[in-house]
C-alpha positions, 0 to 999 in steps of 0.5 A: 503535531510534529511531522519531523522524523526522529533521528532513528526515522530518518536514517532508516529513511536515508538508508531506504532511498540509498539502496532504491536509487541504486538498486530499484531504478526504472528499468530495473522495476520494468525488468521485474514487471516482466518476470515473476511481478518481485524480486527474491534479491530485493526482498531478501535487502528490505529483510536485512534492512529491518523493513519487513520486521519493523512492525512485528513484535520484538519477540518474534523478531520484529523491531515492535514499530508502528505506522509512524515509524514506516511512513518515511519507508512508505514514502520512499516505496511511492517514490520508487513505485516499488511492486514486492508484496511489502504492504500485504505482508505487513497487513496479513502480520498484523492479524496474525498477532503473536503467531509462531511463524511471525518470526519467519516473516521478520527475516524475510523467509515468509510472504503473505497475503490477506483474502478477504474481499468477494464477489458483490462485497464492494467495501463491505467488510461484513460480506463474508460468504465462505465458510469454514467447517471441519477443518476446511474452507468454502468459497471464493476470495477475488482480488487477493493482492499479493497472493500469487507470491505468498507463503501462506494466506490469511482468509477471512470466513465464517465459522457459524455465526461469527467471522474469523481468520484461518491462515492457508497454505496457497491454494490453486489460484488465477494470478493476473496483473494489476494496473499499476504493476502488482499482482493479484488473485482470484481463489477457489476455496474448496475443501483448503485445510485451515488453521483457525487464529485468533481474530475478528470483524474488530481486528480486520478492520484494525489491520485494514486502516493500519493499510489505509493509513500506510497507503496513504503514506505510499500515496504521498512518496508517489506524489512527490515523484510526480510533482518533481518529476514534472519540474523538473520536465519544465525547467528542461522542455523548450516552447518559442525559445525558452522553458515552458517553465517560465510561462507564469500560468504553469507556474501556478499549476504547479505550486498547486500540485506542491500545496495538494502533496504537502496536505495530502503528506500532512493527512498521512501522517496524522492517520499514520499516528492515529492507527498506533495509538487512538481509540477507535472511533477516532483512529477511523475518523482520521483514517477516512478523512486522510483517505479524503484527502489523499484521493483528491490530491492524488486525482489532481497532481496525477492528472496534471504531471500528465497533461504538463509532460504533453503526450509522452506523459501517457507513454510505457517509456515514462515513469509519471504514468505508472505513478498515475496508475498506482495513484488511482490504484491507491485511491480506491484500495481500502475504500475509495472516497465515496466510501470513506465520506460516508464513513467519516460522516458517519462517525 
């Protein structure tokens, strides 16, 4: 498999890590944290750079990409630990189909969110309780990343026997922050007026591996911050006289969390290529076993670029440890790896 981006993926790709070095530093990050959890001006920039439309049908303004063509996007948003809604906008698209507002989402006037996850459901994509009937929905959505930002929300829910999707205009809410600096709800769905849209148990679980697979993506771009992040930490941090990074037993920690990043990059990319394309027995073989991966190696290269830094590595002050957090976050989105274990051995 050729893990090398095309011409056109790695100018986007240049173009993405421009504007993020100098528009998205640490403390321009911390100064969104501290308001409203996203920026109206970066989002309005990852719009006019074509990120938001780049998996959308052309004819709705998009640019008709796939997982492979936002892995170096994804990577680039793990690096930078970039907080906007951009993942759940993309996943709640993609089971929007060929609706008429997609355009609206392609040049950025459109945020969305998917509530699907409820209380006890754990990863169970079949627990569905609310309940859809004469034009409204009742019942109770937790954790809904992205919600407290969106435009509209696509909800999962059952109309009679069967589990759809109905797109909703936010409804009262408790927003809250996440660990790792995103913002998420809790929603009370009762009487909400909806509009049904065509969809599925099939097409929820096709745009939750679509996530999947660009969180693992995500994953990696953090990764790789931490390993050279840490480095780079060696190569300046002083013991008796000289840099810590000449000790050969760190040497060899930290070629560890190096060799851990490019396999967990390598899954990435597979899974990425598998959502676009394969049947879907395998596209969920590849999704759970890059999920597999991306947990180990996101737990181990975490843990260590925070015991390499020392205690400062547990502090506000340094970004390694809210790539920690992200990373455990990413470990456990879309299923953790017990989950996926059991899925993958399954099939």
């Amino acid at each position: 498999m050729n893990f090398d981006y095309s011409e056109e993926q790695q100018l986007l790709a240049d173009s993405v890590r421009r504007f993020l070095s100098e528009k998205y530093s640490f403390e321009a990050r911390k100064a969104v944290l501290g308001g409203p959890g996203w920026s109206a001006e970066i989002w309005e920039k990852f719009a006019e750079l074509g990120i938001i439309g780049l998996p959308l049908p052309a004819d709705h303004g998009g640019f008709g990409g796939g997982a492979v063509d936002l892995l170096a996007v994804m990577e680039a948003f793990g690096e930078a630990l970039v907080v906007e809604p951009v993942l759940p906008t993309y996943i709640a698209a993609r089971l929007m189909q060929r609706h008429p507002l997609l355009a609206k989402v392609a040049d950025g006037g459109l945020k969305l969110a998917f509530a699907h996850a409820e209380k006890g459901a754990r990863y169970r994509l079949d627990h569905v309780t609310t309940q859809f009937a004469n034009g409204a929905l009742r019942g109770e959505k937790r954790a809904v990343v992205g919600a407290p930002m969106a435009d509209k929300i696509v909800v999962s829910a059952r109309d009679g026997g069967n589990i759809g999707l109905f797109l909703i205009d936010p409804p009262p809410m408790k927003a809250y922050g996440t660990i790792d600096g995103m913002r998420a709800a809790d929603m009370q769905l009762q009487g909400v007026k909806a509009q049904k849209i065509d969809g599925s148990m099939e097409s929820i679980e096709e745009a939750l591996d679509f996530g999947a697979a660009l969180g693992c993506a995500e994953a990696a771009g953090a990764m790789k911050f931490a390993c050279e992040t840490t480095l780079e930490y060696l190569k300046t941090r002083k013991q008796f006289g000289v840099p810590i990074g000449t000790f050969q037993a760190l040497q060899h920690r930290m070629v560890d969390m190096f060799i851990a990043w490019e396999q967990a990059r390598s899954m990435a990319c597979l899974a990425c290529s598998k959502v676009d394309q394969a049947e879907s027995r395998e596209r969920k073989r590849c999704v759970s076993a890059a999920k597999i991966k991306m947990a180990d190696s996101a737990r181990h290269i975490s843990q260590e670029a925070i015991q390499l830094h020392g205690g400062m590595g547990m502090s506000e002050e340094l970004k390694v440890s809210h790539a920690f957090r992200r990373l455990t976050v990413l470990c456990a989105e879309f299923g953790d790896a017990d989950f996926h274990l059991e899925r993958f051995a399954s099939l």
